[in-house]
C-alpha positions as CSV (number, residue, x, y, z in Angstrom):
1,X,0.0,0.0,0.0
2,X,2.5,2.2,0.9
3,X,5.2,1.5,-2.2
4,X,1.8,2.4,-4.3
5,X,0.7,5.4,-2.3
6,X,4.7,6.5,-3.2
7,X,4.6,5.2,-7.1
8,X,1.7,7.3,-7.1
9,X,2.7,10.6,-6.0
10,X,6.0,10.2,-7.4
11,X,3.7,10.0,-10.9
12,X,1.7,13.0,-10.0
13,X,4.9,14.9,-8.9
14,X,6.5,13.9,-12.1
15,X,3.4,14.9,-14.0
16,X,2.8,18.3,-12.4
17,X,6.3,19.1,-12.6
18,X,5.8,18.2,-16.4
19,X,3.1,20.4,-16.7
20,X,4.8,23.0,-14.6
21,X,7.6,23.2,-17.1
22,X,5.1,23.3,-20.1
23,X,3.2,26.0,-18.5
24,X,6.5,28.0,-18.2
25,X,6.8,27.6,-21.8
26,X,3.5,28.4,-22.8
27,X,4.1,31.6,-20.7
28,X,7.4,32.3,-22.8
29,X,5.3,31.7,-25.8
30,X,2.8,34.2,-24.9
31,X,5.8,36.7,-23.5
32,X,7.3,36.0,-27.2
33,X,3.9,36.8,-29.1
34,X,3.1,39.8,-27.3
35,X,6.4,41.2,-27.8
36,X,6.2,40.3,-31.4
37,X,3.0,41.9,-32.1
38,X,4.2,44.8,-29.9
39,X,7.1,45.4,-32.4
40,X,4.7,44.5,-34.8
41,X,2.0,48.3,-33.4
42,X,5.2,49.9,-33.2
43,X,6.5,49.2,-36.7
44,X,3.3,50.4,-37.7
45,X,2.9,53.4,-35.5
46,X,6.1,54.5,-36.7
47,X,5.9,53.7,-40.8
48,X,2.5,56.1,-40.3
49,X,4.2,58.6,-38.7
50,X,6.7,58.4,-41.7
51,X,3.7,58.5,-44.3
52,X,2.3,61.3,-42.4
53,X,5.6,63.6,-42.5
54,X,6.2,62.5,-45.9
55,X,2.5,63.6,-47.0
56,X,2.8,66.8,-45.2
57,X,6.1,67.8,-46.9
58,X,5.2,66.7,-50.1
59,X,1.9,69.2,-49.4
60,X,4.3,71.8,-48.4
61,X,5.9,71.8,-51.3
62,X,3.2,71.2,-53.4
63,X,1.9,74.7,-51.5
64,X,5.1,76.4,-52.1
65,X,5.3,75.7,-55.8
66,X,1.8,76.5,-56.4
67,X,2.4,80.0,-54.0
68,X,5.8,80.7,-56.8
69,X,3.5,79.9,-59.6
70,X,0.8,82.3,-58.4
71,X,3.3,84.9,-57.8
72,X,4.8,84.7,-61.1
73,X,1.7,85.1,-62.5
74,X,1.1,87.8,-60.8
75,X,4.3,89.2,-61.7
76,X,3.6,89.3,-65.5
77,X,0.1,90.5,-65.0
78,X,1.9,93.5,-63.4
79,X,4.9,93.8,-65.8
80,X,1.9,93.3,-68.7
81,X,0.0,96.1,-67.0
82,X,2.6,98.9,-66.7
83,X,4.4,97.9,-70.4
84,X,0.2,98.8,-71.6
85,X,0.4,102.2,-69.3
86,X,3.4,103.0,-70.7
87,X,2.6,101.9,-74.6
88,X,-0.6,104.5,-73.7
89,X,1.4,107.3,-72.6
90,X,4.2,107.1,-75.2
91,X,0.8,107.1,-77.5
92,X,-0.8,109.8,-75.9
93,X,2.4,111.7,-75.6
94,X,2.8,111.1,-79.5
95,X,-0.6,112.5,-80.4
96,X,0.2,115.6,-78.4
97,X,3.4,116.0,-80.3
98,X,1.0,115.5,-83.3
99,X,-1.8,118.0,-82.8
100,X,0.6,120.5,-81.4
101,X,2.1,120.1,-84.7
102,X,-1.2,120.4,-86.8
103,X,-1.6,123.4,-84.8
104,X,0.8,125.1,-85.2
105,X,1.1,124.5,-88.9
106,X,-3.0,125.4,-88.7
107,X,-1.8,128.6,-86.9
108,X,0.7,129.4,-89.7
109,X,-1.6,129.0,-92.2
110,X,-4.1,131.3,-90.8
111,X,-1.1,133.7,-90.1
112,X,-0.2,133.4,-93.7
113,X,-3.5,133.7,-94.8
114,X,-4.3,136.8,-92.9
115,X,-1.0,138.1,-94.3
């Protein structure tokens, strides 16, 4: 009785000691896992905080072309504007020239005429 009360709990110690260890390795499974999917969130965290910097300087730039673009067209609008002004003036100061010219030749006439 007693060499069978002994087999037996040698056998249970021997199993739960079994189990024991396998329990310790499912625990360092588990402490594997989560660490892998924990690298795993962080990869990711950190490859969308990349895309996110990335997008925001490519819209910066984007902004900052479109910003030159604008002002350059601005800038010819202006330069267009002021060459017209002064194409006008020279005109304008032309045409003076011209009926100052007529007249005076309008005045000489009558001057002649009278004479």
């Amino acid at each position: 009785f007693s060499s069978g009360l002994s087999s037996c709990l040698s056998s249970c110690s021997s199993s739960w000691s079994s189990s024991w260890s396998s329990s310790i390795i499912m625990i360092i499974i588990m402490m594997i896992i989560m660490v892998i999917i924990m690298v795993i969130v962080i990869m990711v965290i950190i490859i969308f905080i990349i895309m996110v910097i990335i997008m925001i300087i490519i819209m910066i730039i984007i902004m900052i072309i479109i910003m030159i673009i604008i002002m350059i067209i601005i800038m010819i609008i202006i330069l267009v504007i002021i060459m017209v002004i002064i194409m006008v003036v020279i005109i304008i100061v032309i045409m003076m020239f011209i009926i100052t010219i007529i007249i005076m030749v309008i005045i000489m006439i009558i001057i002649m005429v009278i004479i």
